[in-house]
C-alpha positions as CSV (number, residue, x, y, z in Angstrom):
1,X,-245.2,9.0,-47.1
2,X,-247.8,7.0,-49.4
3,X,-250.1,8.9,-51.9
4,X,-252.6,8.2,-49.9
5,X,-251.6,10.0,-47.1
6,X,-250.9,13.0,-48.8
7,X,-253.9,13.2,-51.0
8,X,-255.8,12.7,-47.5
9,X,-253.9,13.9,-44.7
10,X,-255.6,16.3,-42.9
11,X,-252.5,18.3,-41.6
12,X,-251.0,18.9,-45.7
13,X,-254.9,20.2,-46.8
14,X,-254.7,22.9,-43.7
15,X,-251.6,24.0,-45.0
16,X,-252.4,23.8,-48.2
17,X,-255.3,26.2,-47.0
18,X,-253.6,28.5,-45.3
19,X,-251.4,29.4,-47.9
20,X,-254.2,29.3,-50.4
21,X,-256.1,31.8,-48.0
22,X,-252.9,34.1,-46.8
23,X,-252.2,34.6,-50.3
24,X,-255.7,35.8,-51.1
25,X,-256.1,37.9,-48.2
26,X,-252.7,39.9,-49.1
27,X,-253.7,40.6,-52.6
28,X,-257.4,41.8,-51.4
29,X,-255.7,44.0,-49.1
30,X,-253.4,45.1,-51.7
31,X,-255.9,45.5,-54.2
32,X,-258.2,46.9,-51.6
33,X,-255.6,49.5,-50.8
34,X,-254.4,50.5,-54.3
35,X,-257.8,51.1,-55.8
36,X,-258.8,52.9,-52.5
37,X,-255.6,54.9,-52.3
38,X,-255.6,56.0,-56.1
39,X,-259.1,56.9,-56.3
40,X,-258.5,59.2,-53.2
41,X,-255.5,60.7,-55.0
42,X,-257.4,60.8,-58.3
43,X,-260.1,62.7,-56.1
44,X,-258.3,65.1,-54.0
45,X,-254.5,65.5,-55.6
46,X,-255.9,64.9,-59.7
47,X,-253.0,62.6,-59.9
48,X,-252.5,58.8,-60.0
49,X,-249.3,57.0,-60.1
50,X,-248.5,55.1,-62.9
51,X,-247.5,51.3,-61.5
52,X,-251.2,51.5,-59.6
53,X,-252.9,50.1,-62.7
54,X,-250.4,47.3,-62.9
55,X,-250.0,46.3,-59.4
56,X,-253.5,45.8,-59.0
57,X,-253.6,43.7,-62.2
58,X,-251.5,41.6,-61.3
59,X,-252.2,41.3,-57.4
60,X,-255.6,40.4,-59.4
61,X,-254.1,37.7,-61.3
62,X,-252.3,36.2,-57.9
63,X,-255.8,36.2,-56.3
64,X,-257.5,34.7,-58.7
65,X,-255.0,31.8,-59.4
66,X,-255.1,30.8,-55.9
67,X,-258.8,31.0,-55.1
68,X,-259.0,28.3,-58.1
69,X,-256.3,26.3,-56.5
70,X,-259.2,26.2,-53.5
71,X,-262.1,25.7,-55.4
72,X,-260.3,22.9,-57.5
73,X,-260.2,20.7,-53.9
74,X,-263.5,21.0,-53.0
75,X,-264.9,20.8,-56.6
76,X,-266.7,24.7,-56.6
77,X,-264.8,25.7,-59.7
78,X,-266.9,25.9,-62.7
79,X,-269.4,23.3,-62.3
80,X,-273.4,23.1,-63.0
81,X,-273.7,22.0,-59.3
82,X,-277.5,21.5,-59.4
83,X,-277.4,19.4,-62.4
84,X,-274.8,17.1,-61.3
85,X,-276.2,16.5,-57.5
86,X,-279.2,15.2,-59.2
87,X,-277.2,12.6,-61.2
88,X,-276.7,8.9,-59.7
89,X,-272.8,9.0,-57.8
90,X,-271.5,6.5,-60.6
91,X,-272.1,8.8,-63.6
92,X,-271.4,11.9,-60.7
93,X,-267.8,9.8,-60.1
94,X,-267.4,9.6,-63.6
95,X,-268.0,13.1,-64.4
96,X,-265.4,14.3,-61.7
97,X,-262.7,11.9,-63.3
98,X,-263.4,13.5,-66.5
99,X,-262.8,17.0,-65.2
100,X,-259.6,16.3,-63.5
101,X,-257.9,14.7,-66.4
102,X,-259.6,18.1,-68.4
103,X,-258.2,20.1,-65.7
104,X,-254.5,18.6,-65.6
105,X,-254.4,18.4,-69.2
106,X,-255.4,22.6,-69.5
107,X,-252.9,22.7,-66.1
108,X,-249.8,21.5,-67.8
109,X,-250.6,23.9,-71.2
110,X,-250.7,26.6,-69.0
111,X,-247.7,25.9,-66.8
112,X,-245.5,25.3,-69.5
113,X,-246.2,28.4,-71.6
114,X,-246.1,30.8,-69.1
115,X,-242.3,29.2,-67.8
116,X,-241.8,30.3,-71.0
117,X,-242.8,33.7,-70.3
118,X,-241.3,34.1,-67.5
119,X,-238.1,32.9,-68.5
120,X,-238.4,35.5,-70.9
121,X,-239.0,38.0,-68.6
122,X,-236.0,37.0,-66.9
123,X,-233.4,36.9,-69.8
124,X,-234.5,40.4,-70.6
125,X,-234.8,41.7,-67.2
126,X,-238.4,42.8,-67.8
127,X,-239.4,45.4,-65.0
128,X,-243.2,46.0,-63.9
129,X,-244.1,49.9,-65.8
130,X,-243.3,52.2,-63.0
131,X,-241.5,50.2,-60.6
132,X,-238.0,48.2,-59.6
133,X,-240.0,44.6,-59.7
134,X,-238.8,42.3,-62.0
135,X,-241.8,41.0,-64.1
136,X,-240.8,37.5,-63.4
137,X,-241.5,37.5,-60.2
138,X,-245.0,39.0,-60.7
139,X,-245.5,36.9,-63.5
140,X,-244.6,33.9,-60.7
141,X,-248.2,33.7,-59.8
142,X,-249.8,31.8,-62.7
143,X,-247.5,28.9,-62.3
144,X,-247.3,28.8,-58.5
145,X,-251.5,29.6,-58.9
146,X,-251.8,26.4,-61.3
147,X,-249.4,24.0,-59.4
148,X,-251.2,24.2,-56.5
149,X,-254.4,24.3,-58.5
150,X,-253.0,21.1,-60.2
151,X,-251.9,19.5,-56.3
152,X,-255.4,20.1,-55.1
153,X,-257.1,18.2,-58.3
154,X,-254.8,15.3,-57.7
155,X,-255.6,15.2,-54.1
156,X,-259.7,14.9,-55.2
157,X,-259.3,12.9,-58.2
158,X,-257.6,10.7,-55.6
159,X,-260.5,10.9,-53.1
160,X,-263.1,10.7,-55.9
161,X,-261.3,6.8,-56.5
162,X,-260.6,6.3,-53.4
163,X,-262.1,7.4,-50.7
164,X,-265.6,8.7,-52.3
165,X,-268.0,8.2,-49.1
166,X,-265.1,10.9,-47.5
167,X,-266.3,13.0,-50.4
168,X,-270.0,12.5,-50.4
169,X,-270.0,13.7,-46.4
170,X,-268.1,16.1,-47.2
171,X,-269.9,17.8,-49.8
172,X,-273.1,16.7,-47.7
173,X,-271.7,18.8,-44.6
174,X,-270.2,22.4,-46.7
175,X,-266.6,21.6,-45.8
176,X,-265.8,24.7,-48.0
177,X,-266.9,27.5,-45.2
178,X,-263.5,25.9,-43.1
């Protein structure tokens, strides 16, 4: 398969989407449940267990890795929208060329220094406070997050040189609500 069919093939953005999406939905439910549950506990029992904190933390971290990874492919993350939509599309193009580069470059700093981290976790069998879960496997979620983060920048710096009227009716139509 070309690069160009996988930075525009419909079928690998839906999957890319569902996971993005399944993975947020189960840590909002998570989250959802553990601040729910605790503060009920807190409230009726005056007792709170002590890996609640943490879970939610991190199920934190895991959702908010993965609903960058969306925003990266449909260019919502961090931008000054209104100001840039009322640039000319060459200097607009230009601008988005700039960010991926920005973005892959801040991408690979974080992937590589949180393998570390977790590699560390893993040579010292590191355990989440409270519980039997290894902290590598929590700590999984920033590299997982930025890798697809760093997949779906690829695939729109690709349509930004390539296939920029795709973009343009894209953004024109609110793909993002899909």
């Amino acid at each position: 398969m070309t690069l160009k069919k996988i930075c525009t093939n419909a079928n690998l953005d839906r999957v890319l989407l569902k996971i993005e999406n399944s993975v947020m939905i189960v840590t909002y439910l998570i989250l959802i449940c553990l601040v729910g549950g605790e503060t009920i506990r807190r409230a009726i029992f005056q007792e709170q267990a002590t890996w609640g904190p943490e879970i939610a933390m991190y199920s934190f971290i895991w959702l908010s890795w993965f609903a960058m990874a969306r925003h990266c492919r449909y260019g919502t993350n961090l931008g000054f929208t209104k100001i840039r939509n009322s640039l000319p599309a060459p200097v607009r193009r230009v601008l988005e060329v700039i960010d991926a580069i920005l973005w892959l470059a801040i991408g690979s700093v974080v992937f590589w220094s949180t393998a570390e981290l977790i590699s560390s976790n893993f040579v010292t069998e590191q355990m989440v406070m409270g519980t039997p879960i290894p902290a590598w496997i929590i700590n999984l979620g920033v590299p997982l997050g930025w890798a697809f983060s760093m997949l779906r920048i690829v695939q729109r710096l690709w349509l930004v040189l390539f296939q920029w009227d795709f973009l343009e009716n894209e953004r024109a139509n609110n793909y993002l609500s899909a």
